[in-house]
C-alpha positions in Angstrom: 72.2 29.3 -96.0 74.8 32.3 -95.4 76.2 33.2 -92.0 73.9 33.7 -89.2 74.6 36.7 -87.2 72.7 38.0 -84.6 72.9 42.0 -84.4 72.6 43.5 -81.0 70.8 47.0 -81.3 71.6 50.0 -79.3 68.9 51.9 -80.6 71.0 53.8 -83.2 70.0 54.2 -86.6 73.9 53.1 -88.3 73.0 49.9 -87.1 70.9 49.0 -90.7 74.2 49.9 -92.5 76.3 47.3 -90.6 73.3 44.8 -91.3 72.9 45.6 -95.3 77.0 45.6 -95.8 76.6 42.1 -94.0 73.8 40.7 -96.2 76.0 42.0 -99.2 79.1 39.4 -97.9 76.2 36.9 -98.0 75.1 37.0 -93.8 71.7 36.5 -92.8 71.0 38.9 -90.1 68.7 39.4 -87.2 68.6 42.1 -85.1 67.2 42.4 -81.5 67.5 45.4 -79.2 70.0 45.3 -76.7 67.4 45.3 -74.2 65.2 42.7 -75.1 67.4 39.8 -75.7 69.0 37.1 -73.4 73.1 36.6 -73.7 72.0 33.1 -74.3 70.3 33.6 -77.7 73.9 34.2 -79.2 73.6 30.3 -78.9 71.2 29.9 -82.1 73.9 32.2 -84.0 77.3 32.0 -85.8 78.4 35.6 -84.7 77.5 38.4 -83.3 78.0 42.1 -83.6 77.3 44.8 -80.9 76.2 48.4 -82.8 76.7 51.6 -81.7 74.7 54.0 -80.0 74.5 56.3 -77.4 75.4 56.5 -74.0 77.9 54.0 -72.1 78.9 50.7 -72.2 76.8 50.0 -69.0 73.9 51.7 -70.7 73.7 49.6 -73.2 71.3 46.7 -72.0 72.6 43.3 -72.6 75.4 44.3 -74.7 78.2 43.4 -72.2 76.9 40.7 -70.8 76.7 39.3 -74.8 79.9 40.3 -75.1 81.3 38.0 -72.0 78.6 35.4 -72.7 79.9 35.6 -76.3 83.7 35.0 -75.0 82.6 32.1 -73.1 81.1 29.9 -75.8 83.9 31.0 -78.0 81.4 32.9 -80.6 83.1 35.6 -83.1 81.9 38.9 -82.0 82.5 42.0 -83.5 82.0 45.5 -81.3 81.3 48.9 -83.5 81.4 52.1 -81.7 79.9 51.5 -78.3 80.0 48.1 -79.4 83.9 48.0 -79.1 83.8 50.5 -76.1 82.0 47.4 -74.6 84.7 45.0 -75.2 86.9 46.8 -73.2 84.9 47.1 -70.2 83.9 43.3 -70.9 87.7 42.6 -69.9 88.2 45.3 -67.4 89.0 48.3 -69.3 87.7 51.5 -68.0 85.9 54.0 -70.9 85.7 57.8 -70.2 83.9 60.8 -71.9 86.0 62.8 -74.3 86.9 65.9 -73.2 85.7 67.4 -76.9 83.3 65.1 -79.7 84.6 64.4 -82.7 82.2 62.2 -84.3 83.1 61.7 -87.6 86.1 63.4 -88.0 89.3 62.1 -88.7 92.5 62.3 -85.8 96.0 62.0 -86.1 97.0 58.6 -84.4 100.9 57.9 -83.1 101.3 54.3 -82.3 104.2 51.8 -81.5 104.6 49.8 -84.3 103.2 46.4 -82.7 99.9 44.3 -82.8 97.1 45.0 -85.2 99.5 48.6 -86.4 102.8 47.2 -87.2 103.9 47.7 -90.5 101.6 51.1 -90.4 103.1 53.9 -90.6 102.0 57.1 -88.1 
């Protein structure tokens, strides 16, 4: 029996990719939509993951409450798009609009050099 990972669906159509490129490492999935679900059923999983879709953070049903819920019982969680957007506000962050969307495209990115980035160059 692979991973069990409990997909939380924000009614955006990206979230089958994230479930087939999991079944390919071997991860059985199940996904739920974000507004039909409990925080509590994370409890019957080995992760989670939050998809994307549209809208805010607040929006998007259970999905920061999973996230918190998720924190609390120590469960690996993994945010994608509005998913990760949702993560932030989970620990106080605040998220705005952009002033132009640029979905899909790529963006030049400066940084510091620390965390997660360092030894990346700009």
């Amino acid at each position: 029996m692979g991973t069990r990972v409990l997909v939380i669906d924000n009614y955006d159509s990206f979230v089958f990719n994230l479930v087939q490129y999991l079944q390919q490492l071997g991860a059985e999935c199940t996904v739920v939509r974000s507004d039909e679900v409990s925080a509590n059923h994370a409890d019957q999983y080995d992760g989670v993951l939050i998809s994307p879709g549209p809208g805010t953070p607040q929006e998007a049903g259970i999905s920061v409450e999973m996230i918190k819920y998720a924190a609390e019982i120590k469960k690996p969680l993994l945010g994608v798009c509005l998913g990760h957007q949702g993560i932030g506000v989970a620990y106080g962050a605040t998220v705005n609009r952009a002033p132009e969307l640029l979905h899909g495209k790529t963006s030049v990115i400066t940084h510091n050099n620390s965390g997660v980035l360092k030894d990346i160059p700009n």
